[in-house]
N, C-alpha and C positions, 0 to 999 in steps of 0.2 A: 842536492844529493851527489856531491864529487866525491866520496867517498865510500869504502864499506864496512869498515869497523862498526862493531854497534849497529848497523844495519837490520832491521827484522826481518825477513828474507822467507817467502814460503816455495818452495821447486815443488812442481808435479811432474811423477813419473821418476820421481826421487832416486828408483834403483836402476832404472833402463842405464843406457851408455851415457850421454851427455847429464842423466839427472847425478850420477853418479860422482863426475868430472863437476860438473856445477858445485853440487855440496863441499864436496873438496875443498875447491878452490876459494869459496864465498867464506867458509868454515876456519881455514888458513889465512885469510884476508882480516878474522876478525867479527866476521857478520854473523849474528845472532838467526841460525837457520831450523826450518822445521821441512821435513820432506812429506809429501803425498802419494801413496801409491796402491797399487791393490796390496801389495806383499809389505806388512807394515814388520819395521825392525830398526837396526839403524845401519847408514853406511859412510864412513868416513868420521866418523864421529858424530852425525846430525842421527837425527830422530825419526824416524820416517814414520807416521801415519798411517794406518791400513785404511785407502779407502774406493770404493769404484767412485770412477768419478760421472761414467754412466749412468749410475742409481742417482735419481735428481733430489730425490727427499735427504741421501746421506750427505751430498756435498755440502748444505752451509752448517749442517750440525761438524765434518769434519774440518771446515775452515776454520769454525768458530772456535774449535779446541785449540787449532795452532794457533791463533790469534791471542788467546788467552795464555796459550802457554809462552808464546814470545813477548806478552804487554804490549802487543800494536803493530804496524804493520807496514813497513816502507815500501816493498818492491815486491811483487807477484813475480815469479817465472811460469807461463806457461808450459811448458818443455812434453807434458805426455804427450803421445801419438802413436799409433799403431800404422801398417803399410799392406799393401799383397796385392795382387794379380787383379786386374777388373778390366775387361775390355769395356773399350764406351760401347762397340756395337749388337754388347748382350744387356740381358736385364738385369736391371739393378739385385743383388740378391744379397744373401747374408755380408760376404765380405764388404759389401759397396757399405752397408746400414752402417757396420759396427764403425769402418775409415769416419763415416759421418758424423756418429757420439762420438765417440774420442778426439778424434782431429778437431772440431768444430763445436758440438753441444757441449761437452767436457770444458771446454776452455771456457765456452759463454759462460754456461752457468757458474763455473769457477770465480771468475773474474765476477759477474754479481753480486757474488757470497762476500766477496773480499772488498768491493766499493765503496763501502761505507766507512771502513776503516783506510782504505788507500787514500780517501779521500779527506781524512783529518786529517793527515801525516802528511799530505802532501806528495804522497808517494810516487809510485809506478808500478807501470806492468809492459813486460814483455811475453811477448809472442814468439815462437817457435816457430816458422812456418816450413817456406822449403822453395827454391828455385826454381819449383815444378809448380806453385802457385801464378808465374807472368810467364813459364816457358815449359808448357806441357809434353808429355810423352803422350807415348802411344801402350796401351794395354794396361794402362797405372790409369784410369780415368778420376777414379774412387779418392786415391791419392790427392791428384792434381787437383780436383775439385773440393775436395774438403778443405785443401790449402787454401783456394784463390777465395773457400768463403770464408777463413779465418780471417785472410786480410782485410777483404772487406765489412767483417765486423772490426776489426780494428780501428778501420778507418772512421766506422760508422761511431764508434767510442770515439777515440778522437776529439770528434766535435761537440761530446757532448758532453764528458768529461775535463776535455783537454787543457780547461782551467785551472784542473788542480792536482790532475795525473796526468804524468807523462804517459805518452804510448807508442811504443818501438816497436816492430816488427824484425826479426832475422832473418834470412833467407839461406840457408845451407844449400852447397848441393847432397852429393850419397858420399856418405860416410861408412864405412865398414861396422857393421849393427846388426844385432839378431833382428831387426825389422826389416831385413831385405830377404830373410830365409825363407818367407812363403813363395816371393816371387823368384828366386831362384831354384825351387824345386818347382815349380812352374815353368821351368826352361825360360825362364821373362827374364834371365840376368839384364841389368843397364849397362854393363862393360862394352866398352866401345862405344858408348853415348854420352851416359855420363861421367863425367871425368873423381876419382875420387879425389876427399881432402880429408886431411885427421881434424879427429876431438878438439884438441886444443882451438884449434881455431874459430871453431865454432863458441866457447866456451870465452872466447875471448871477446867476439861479438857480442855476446850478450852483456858482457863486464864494460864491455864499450859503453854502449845502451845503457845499463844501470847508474850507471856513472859521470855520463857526459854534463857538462852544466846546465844543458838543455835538454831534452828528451829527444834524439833523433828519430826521425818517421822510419826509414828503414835503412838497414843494415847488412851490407853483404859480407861474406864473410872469406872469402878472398880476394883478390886484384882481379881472377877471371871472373868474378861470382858481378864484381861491379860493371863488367863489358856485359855481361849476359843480361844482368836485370836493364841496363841501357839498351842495349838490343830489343828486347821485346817492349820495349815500354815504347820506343820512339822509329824503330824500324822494325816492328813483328812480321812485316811478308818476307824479311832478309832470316829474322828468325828461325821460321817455319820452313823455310829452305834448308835451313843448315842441320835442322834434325832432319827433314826427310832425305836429306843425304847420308846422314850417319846411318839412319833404319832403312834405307833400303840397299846400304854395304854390309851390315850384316845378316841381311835376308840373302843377298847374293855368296855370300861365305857358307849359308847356309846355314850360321848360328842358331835359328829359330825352327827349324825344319823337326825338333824334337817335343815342341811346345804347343799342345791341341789348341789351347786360346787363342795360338795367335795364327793361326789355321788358314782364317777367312782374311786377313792381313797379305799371308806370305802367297795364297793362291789371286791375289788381286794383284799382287806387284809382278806376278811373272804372268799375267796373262794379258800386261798391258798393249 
């Protein structure tokens, strides 16, 4: 698969930012694409499918329509995901569940649905994931987690599949996205932690991925993204220093002093 012409291509989360930039691009390139989303229509010329991908009974009825309508199946984009506020030190509640279906049961069962056919073809599937799967924050718990266990079903596919499907993982950091609006009206902005990067690149990471003559395991999607995912893979205590330095300059600026979540946080770091 070094190519995407002809390509049968399915993106989830089809209208979000990247799902949007993906069809685009895959669409442009030639590739034969079907999108998935709850808001079904079309954008950029591709076809989007209305469908939750939480509701477990609708997913392989809505895979199976794109599958049919494309005649087969070469490459999955995982791509949905949703984001918001979750301290690890509260209880799991609505926001932490819904990060869980989407970021994680969403893709499972996605990729399930699509197996059979990725696996005539020869195909592949990529992953979405996110930088905050090997180098977690702090008040994004829900996030972080959902990421690190998409990877690790990935990885867990991989081996089990990885005969006949490739399986790539991406790793963004924050990108400018209506998915960072709950946590920012949460006072939880990541600026001054996280460093931003554009669409494109991310969008290019994946086209890497799709593409390469071999399936690569993971994928960073800039020159820092590749220091970072090294950092915590092979030195995480150097890591975990360099964010609690970042979070606790912005605690000292005072940036958080307006955000109740992060409450029991800001009154532990000045009461050291």
């Amino acid at each position: 698969m070094t190519g995407l012409a002809g390509r049968r291509v399915i993106v989830t989360g089809a209208r979000g930012t990247f799902g949007r930039q993906l069809c685009a691009t895959l669409h442009a390139a030639g590739a034969r694409v079907v999108g998935l989303d709850r808001c079904p229509g079309t954008t950029a010329g591709v076809v989007v499918l209305g469908c939750d991908l939480t509701d477990a009974p609708a997913v392989p009825v809505a895979v199976r329509a794109a599958v049919d309508r494309l005649g087969g199946l070469d490459l999955l984009i995982n791509n949905a995901g949703v984001g918001g506020p979750a301290p690890a030190e509260l209880p799991p509640d609505d926001t932490v569940r819904q990060q869980l279906e989407v970021n994680l049961l969403a893709a499972w069962r996605t990729t399930a649905a699509a197996l059979p056919d990725l696996i005539a073809a020869r195909g592949r599937v990529v992953f979405v994931a996110s930088r905050m799967a090997v180098l977690p924050l702090p008040l994004a718990a829900a996030y972080g987690v959902s990421k690190r266990a998409l990877v690790g079903y990935a990885d867990a596919l991989r081996h089990e599949v990885g005969t006949h499907v490739g399986v790539s993982v991406i790793y963004p950091s924050m990108v400018a996205s209506p998915i960072h609006d709950s946590t920012a009206a949460a006072g939880l902005s990541l600026r001054g932690v996280s460093r931003p990067e554009p669409v494109r690149g991310v969008v290019a990471a994946v086209l890497r991925a799709a593409t390469a003559r071999r399936a690569p395991r993971d994928v960073a999607t800039t020159r820092r993204g590749r220091l970072e995912l090294a950092l915590a893979r092979h030195a995480p205590g150097v890591a975990d220093r360099l964010v609690r330095r970042a979070v606790a300059a912005r605690i000292a600026a005072g940036d958080l002093d307006a955000a109740p979540l992060a409450a029991g946080m800001v009154h532990r770091h000045r009461d050291r």
